[in-house]
N, CA, C and O atoms as CSV, one atom per row, in Angstrom:
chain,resi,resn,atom,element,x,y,z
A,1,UNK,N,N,0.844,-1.190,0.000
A,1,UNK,CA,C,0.000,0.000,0.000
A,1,UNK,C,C,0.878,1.239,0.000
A,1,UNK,O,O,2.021,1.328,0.449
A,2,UNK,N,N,0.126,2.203,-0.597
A,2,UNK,CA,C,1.150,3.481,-0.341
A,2,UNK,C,C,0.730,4.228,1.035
A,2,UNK,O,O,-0.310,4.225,1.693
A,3,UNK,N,N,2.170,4.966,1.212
A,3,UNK,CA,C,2.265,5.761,2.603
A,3,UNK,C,C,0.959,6.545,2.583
A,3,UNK,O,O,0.653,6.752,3.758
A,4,UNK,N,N,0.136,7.024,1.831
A,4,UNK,CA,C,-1.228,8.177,2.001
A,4,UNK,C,C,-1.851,7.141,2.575
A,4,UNK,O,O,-2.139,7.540,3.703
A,5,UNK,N,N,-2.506,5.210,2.351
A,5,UNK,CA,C,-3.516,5.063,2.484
A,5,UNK,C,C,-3.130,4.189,4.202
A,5,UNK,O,O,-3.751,3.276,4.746
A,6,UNK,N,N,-2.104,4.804,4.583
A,6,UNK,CA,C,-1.706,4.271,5.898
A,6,UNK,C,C,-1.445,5.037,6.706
A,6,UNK,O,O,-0.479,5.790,6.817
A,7,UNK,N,N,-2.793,4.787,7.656
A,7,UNK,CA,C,-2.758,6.155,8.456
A,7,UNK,C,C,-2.386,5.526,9.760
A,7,UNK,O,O,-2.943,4.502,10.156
A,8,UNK,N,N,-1.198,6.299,10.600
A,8,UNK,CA,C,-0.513,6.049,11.633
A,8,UNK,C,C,-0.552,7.108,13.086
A,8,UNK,O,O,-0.730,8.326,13.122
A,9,UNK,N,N,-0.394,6.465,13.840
A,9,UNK,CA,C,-1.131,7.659,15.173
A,9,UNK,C,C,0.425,7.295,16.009
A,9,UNK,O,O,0.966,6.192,15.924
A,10,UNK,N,N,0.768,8.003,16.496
A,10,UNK,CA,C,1.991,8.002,17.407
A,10,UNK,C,C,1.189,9.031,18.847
A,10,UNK,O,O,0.640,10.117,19.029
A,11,UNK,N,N,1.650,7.652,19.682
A,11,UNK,CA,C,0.769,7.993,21.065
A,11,UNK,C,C,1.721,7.866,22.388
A,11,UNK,O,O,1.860,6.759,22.909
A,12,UNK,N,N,2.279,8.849,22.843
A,12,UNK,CA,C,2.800,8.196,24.191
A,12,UNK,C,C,3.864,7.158,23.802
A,12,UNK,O,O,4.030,6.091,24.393
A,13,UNK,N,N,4.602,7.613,22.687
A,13,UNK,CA,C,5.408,6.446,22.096
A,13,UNK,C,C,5.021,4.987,21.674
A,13,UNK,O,O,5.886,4.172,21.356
A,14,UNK,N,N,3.713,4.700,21.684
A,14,UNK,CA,C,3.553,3.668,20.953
A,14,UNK,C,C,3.174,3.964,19.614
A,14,UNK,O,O,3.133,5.181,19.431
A,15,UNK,N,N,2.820,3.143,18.400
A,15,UNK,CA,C,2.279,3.612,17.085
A,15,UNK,C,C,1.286,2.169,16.971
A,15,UNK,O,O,1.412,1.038,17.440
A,16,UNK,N,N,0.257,2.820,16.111
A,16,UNK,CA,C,-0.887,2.359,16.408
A,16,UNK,C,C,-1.189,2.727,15.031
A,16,UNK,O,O,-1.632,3.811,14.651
A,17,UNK,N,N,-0.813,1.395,14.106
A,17,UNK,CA,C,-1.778,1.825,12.637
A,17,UNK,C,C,-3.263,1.665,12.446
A,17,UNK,O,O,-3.995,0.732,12.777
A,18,UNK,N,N,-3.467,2.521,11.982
A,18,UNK,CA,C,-5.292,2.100,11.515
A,18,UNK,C,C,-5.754,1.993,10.028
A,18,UNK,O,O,-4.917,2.660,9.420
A,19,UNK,N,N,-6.536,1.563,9.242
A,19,UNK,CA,C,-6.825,1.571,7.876
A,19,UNK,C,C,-7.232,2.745,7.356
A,19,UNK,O,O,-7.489,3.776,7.976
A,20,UNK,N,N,-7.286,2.535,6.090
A,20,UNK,CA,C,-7.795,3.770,5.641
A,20,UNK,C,C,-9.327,3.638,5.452
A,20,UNK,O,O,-9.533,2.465,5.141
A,21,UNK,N,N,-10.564,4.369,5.507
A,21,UNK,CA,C,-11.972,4.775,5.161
A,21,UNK,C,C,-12.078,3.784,3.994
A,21,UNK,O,O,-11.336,3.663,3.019
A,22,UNK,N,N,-13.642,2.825,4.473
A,22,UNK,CA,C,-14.028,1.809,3.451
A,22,UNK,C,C,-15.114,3.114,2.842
A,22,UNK,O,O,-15.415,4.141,3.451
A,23,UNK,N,N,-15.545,2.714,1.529
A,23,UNK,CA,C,-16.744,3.647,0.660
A,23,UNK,C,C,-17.761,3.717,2.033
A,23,UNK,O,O,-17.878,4.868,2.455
A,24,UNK,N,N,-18.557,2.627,2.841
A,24,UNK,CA,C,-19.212,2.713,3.566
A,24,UNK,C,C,-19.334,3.545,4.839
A,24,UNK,O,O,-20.376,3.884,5.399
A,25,UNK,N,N,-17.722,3.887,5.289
A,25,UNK,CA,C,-17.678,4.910,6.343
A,25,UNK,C,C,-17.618,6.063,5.831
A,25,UNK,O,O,-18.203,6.989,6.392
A,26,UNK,N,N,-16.707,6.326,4.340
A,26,UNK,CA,C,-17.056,7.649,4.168
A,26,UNK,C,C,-18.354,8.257,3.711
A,26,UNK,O,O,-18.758,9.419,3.733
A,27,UNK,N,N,-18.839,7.237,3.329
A,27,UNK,CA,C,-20.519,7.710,3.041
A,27,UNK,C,C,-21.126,8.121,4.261
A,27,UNK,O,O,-21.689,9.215,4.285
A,28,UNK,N,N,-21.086,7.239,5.512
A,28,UNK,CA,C,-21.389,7.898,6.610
A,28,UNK,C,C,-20.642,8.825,7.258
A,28,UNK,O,O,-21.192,9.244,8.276
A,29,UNK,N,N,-19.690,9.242,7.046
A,29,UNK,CA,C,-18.738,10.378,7.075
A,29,UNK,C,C,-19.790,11.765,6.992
A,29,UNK,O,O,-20.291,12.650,7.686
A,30,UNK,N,N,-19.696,11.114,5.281
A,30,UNK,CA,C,-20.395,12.689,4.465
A,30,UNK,C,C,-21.813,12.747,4.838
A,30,UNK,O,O,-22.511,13.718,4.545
A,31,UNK,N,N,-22.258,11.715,5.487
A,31,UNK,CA,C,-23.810,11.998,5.892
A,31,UNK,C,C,-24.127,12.510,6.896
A,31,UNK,O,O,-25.141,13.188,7.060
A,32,UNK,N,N,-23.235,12.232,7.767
A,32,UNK,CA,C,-23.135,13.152,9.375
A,32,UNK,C,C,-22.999,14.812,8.831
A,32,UNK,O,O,-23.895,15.654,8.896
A,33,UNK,N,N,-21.378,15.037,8.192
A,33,UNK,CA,C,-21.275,16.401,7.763
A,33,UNK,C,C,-22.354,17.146,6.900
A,33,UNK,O,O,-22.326,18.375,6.836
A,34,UNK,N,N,-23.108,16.564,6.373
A,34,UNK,CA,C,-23.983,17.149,5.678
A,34,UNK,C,C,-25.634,17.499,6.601
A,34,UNK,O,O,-26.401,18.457,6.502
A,35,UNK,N,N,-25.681,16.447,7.332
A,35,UNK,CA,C,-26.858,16.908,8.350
A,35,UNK,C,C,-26.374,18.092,9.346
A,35,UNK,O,O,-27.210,18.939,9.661
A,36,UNK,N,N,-25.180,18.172,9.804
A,36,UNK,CA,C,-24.261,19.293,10.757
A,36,UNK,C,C,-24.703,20.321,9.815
A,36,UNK,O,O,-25.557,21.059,10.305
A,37,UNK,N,N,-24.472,20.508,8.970
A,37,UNK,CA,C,-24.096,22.152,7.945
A,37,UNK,C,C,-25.750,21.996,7.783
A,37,UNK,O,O,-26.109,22.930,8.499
A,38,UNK,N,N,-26.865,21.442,7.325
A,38,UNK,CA,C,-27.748,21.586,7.290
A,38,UNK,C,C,-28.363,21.225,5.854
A,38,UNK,O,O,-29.434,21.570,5.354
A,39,UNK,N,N,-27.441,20.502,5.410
A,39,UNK,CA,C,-27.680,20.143,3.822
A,39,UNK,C,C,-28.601,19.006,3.847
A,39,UNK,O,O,-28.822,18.214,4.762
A,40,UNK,N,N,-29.136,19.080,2.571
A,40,UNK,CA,C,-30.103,18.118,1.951
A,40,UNK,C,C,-29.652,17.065,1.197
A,40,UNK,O,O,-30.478,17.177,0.292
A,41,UNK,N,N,-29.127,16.336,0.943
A,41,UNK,CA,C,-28.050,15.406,0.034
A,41,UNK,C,C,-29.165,14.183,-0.328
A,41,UNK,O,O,-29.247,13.390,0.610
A,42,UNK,N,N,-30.050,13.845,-1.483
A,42,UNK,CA,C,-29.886,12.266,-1.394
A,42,UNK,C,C,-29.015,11.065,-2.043
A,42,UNK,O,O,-28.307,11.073,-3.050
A,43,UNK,N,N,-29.293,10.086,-1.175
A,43,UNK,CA,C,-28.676,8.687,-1.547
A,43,UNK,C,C,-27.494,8.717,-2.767
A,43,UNK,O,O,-26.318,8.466,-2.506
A,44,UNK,N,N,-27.865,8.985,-3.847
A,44,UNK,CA,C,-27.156,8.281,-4.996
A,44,UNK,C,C,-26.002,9.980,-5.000
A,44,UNK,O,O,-24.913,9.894,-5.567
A,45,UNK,N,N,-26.298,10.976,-4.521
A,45,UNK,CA,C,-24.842,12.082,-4.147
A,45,UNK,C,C,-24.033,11.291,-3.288
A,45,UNK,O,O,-22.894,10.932,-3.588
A,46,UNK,N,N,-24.679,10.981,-2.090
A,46,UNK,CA,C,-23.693,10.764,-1.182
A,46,UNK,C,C,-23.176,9.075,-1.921
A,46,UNK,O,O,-22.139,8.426,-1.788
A,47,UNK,N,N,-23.893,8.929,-2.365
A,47,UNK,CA,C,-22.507,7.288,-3.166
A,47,UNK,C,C,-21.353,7.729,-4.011
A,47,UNK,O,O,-20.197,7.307,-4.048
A,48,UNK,N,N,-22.308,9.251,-5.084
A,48,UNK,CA,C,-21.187,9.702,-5.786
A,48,UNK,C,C,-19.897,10.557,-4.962
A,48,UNK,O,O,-18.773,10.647,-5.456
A,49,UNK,N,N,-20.190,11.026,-3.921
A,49,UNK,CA,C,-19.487,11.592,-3.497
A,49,UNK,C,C,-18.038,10.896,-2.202
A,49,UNK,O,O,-17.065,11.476,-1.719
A,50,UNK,N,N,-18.746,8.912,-1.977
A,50,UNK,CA,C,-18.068,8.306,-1.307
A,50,UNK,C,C,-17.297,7.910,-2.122
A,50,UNK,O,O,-16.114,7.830,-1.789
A,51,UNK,N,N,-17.831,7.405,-3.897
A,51,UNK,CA,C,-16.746,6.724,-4.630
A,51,UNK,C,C,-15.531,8.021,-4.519
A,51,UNK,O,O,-14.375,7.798,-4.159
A,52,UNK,N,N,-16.048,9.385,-4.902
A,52,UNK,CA,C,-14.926,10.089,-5.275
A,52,UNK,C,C,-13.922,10.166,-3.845
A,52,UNK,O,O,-12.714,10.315,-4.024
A,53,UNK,N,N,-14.227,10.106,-3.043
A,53,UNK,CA,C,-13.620,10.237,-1.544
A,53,UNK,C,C,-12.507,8.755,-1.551
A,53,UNK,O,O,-11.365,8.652,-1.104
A,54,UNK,N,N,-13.320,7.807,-2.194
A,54,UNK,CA,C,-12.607,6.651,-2.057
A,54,UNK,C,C,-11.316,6.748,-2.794
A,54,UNK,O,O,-10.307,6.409,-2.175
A,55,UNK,N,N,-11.188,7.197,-4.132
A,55,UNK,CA,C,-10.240,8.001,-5.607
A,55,UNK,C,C,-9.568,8.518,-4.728
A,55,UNK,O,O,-8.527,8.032,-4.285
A,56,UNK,N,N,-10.243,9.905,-4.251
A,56,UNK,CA,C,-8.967,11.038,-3.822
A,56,UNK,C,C,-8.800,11.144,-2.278
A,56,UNK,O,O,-8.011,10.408,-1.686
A,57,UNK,N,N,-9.459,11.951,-1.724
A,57,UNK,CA,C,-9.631,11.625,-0.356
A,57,UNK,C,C,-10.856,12.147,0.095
A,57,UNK,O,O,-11.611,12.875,-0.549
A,58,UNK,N,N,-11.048,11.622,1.540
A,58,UNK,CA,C,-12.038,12.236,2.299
A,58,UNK,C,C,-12.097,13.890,2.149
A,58,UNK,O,O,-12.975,14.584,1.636
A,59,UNK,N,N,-11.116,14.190,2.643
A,59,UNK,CA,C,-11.353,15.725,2.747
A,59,UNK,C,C,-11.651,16.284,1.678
A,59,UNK,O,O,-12.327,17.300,1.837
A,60,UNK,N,N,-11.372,15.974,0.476
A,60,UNK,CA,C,-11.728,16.187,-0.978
A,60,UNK,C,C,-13.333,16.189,-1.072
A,60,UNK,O,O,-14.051,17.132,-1.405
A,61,UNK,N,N,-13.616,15.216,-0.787
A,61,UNK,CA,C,-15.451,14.991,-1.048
A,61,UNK,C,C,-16.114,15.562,-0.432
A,61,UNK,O,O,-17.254,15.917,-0.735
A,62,UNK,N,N,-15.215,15.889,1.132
A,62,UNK,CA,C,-16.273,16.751,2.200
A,62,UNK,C,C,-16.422,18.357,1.676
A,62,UNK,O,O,-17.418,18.989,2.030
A,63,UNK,N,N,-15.369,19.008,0.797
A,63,UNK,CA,C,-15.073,19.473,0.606
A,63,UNK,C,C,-16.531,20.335,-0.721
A,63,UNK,O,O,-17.047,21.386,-1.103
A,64,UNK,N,N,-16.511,19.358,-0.816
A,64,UNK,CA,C,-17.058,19.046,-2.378
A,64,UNK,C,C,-18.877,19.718,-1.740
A,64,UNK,O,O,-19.698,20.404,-2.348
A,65,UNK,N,N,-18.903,19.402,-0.968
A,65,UNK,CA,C,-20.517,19.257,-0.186
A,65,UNK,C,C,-20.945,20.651,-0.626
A,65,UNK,O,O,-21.881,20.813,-1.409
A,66,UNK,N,N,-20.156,21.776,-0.042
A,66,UNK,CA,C,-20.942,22.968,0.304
A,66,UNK,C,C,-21.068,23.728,-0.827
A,66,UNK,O,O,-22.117,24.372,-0.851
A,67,UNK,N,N,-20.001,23.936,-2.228
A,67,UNK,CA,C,-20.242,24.224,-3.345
A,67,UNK,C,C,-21.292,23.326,-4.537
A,67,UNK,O,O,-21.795,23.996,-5.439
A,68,UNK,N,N,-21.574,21.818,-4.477
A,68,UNK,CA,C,-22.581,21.140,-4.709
A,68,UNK,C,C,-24.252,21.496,-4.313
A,68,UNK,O,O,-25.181,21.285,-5.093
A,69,UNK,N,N,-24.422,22.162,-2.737
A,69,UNK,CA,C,-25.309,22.791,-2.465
A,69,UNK,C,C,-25.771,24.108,-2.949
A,69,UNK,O,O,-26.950,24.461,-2.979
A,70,UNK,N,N,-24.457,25.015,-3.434
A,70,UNK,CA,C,-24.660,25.566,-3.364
A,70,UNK,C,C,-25.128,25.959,-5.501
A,70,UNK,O,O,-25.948,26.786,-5.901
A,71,UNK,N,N,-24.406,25.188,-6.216
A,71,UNK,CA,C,-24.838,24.960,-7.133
A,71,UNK,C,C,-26.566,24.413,-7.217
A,71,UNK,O,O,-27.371,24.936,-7.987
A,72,UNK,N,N,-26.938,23.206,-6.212
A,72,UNK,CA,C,-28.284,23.197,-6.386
A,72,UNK,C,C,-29.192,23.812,-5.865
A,72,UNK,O,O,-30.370,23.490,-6.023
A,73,UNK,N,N,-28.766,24.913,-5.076
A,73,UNK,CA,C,-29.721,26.230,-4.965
A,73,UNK,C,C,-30.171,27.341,-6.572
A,73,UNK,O,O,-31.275,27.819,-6.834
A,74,UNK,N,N,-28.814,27.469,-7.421
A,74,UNK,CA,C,-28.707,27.978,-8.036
A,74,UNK,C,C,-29.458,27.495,-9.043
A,74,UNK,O,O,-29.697,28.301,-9.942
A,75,UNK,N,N,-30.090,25.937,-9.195
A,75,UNK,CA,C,-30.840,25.408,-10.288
A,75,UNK,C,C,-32.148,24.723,-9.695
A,75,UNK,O,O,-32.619,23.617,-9.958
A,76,UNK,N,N,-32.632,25.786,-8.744
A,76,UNK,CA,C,-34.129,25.910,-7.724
A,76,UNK,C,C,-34.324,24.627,-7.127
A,76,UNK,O,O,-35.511,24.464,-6.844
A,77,UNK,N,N,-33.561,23.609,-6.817
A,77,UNK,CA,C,-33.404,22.705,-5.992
A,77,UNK,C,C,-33.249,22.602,-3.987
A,77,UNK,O,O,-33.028,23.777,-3.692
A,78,UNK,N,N,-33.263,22.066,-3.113
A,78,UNK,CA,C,-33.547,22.244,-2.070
A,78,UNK,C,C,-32.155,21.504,-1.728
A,78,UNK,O,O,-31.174,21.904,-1.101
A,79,UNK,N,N,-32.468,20.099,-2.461
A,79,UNK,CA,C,-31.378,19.125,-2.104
A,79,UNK,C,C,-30.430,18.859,-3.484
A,79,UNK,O,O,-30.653,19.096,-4.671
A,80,UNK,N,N,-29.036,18.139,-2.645
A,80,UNK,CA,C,-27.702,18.013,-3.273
A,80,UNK,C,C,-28.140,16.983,-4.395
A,80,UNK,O,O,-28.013,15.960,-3.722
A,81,UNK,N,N,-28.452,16.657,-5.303
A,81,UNK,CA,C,-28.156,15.822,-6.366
A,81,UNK,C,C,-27.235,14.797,-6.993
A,81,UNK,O,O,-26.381,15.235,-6.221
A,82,UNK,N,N,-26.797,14.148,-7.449
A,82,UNK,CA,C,-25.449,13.529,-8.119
A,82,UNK,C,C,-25.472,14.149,-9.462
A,82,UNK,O,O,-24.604,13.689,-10.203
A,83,UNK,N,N,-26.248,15.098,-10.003
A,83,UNK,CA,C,-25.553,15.829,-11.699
A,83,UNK,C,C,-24.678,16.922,-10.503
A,83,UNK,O,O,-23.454,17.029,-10.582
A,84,UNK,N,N,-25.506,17.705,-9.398
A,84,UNK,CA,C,-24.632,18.611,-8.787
A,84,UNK,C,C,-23.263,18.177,-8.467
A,84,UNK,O,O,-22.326,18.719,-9.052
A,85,UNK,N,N,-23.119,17.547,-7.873
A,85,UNK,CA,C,-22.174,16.613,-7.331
A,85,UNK,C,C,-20.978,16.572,-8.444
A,85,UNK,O,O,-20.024,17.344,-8.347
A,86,UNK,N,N,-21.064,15.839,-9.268
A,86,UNK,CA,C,-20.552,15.087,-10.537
A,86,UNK,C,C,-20.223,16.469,-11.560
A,86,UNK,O,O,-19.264,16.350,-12.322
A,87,UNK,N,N,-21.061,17.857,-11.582
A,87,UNK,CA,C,-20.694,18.584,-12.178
A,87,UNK,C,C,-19.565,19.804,-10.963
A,87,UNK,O,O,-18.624,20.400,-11.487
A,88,UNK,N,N,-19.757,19.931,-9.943
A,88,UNK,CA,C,-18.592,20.651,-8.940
A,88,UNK,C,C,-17.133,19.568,-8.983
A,88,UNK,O,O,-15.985,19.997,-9.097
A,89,UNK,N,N,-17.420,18.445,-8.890
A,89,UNK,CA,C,-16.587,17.567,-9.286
A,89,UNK,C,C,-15.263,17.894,-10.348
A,89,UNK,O,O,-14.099,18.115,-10.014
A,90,UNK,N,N,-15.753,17.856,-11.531
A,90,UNK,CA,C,-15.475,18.479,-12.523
A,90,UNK,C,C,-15.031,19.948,-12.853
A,90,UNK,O,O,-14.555,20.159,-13.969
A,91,UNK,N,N,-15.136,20.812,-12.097
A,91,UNK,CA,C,-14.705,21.745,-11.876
A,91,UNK,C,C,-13.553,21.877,-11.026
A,91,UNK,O,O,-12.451,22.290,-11.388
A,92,UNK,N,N,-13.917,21.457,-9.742
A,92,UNK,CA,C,-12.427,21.566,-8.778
A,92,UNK,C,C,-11.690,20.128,-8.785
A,92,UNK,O,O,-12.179,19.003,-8.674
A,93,UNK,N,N,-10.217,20.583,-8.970
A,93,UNK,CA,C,-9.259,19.358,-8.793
A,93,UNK,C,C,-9.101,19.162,-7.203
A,93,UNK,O,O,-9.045,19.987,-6.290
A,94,UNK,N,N,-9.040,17.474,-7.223
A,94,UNK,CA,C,-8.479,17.390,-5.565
A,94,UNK,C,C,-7.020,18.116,-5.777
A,94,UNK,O,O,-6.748,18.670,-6.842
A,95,UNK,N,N,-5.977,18.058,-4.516
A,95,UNK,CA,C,-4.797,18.210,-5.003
A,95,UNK,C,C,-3.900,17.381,-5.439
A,95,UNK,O,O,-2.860,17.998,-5.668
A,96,UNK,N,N,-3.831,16.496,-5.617
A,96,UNK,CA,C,-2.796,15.613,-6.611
A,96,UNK,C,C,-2.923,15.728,-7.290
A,96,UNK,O,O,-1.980,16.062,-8.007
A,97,UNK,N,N,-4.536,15.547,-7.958
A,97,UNK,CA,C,-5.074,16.081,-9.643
A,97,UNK,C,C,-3.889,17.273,-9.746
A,97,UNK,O,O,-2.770,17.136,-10.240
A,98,UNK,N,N,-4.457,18.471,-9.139
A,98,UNK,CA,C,-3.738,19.822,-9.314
A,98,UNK,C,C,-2.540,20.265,-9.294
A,98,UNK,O,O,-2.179,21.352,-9.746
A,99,UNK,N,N,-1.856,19.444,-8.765
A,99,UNK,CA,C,0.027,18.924,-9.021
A,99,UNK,C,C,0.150,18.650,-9.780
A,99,UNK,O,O,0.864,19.437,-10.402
A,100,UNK,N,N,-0.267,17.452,-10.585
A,100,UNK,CA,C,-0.358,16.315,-11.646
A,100,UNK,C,C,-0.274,17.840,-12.591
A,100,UNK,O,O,0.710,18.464,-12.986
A,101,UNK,N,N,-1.550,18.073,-12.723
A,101,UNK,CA,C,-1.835,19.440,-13.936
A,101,UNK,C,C,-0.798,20.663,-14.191
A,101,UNK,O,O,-0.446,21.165,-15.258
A,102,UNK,N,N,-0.368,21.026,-12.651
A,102,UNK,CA,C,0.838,21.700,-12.660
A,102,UNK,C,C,1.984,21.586,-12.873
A,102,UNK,O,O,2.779,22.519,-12.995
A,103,UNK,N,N,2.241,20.337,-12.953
A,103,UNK,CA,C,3.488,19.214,-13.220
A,103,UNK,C,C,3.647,19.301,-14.681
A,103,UNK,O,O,4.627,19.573,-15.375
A,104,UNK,N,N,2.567,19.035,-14.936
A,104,UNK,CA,C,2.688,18.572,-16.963
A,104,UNK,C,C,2.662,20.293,-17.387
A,104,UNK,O,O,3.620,20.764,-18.000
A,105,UNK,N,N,1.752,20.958,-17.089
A,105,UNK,CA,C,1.746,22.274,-18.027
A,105,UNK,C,C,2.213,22.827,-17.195
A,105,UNK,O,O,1.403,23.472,-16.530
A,106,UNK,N,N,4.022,22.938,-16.646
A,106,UNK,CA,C,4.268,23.852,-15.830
A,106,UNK,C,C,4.778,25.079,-16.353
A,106,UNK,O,O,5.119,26.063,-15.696
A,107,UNK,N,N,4.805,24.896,-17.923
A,107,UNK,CA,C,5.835,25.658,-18.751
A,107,UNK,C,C,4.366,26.940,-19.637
A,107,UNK,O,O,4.549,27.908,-20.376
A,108,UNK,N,N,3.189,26.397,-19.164
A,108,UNK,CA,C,2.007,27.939,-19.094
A,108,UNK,C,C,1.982,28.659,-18.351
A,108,UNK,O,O,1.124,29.534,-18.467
A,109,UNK,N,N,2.955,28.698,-17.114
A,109,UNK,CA,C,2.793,29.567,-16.414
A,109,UNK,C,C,3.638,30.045,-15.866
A,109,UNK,O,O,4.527,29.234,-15.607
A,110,UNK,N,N,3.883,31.359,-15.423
A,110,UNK,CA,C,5.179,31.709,-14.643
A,110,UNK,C,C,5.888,31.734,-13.861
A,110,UNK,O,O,5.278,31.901,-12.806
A,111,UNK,N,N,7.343,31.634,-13.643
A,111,UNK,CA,C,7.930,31.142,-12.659
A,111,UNK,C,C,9.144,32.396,-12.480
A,111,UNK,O,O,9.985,32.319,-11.584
């Protein structure tokens, strides 16, 4: 596995690995955070939004929540969708994406 999907806790000098987030916890992840903030999300967002969490990371998808809402306000909706979802998606890179992108076309921009 790589070092990102191994998450390690150093306690009082012991270390204590733990796994990384199955699709199923981060779905309940994003379902807690989304009832907290006060969002409306159904079912088939929060799957789209666990697969993508599963890809990049958690914080990426949680991330993802409040501009998704805020797009489906903008198209007279109440609740989060999966076109919302899937289209904010598409717009913002996690950050590796955004390395990756900066990596290859580093020579568009100035240094």
């Amino acid at each position: 596995k790589q070092w990102y999907q191994r998450r390690v806790a150093i306690t009082a000098g012991m270390i204590i690995r733990t796994s990384p987030y199955v699709l199923e916890e981060m779905i309940q992840i994003l379902k807690i955070r989304a009832q907290i903030e006060g969002l409306v999300i159904d079912e088939d967002s929060l799957q789209c939004l666990g697969d993508i969490g599963v890809k990049t990371t958690l914080r990426y998808a949680v991330q993802l929540l409040t501009p998704a809402h805020l797009l489906s306000k903008i198209n007279g909706r109440d609740a989060i969708h999966k076109e919302d979802v899937e289209e904010i998606a598409d717009l913002f890179y996690d950050a590796k994406t955004s390395a990756k992108v900066l990596t290859s076309e580093k020579d568009k921009y100035l240094h």
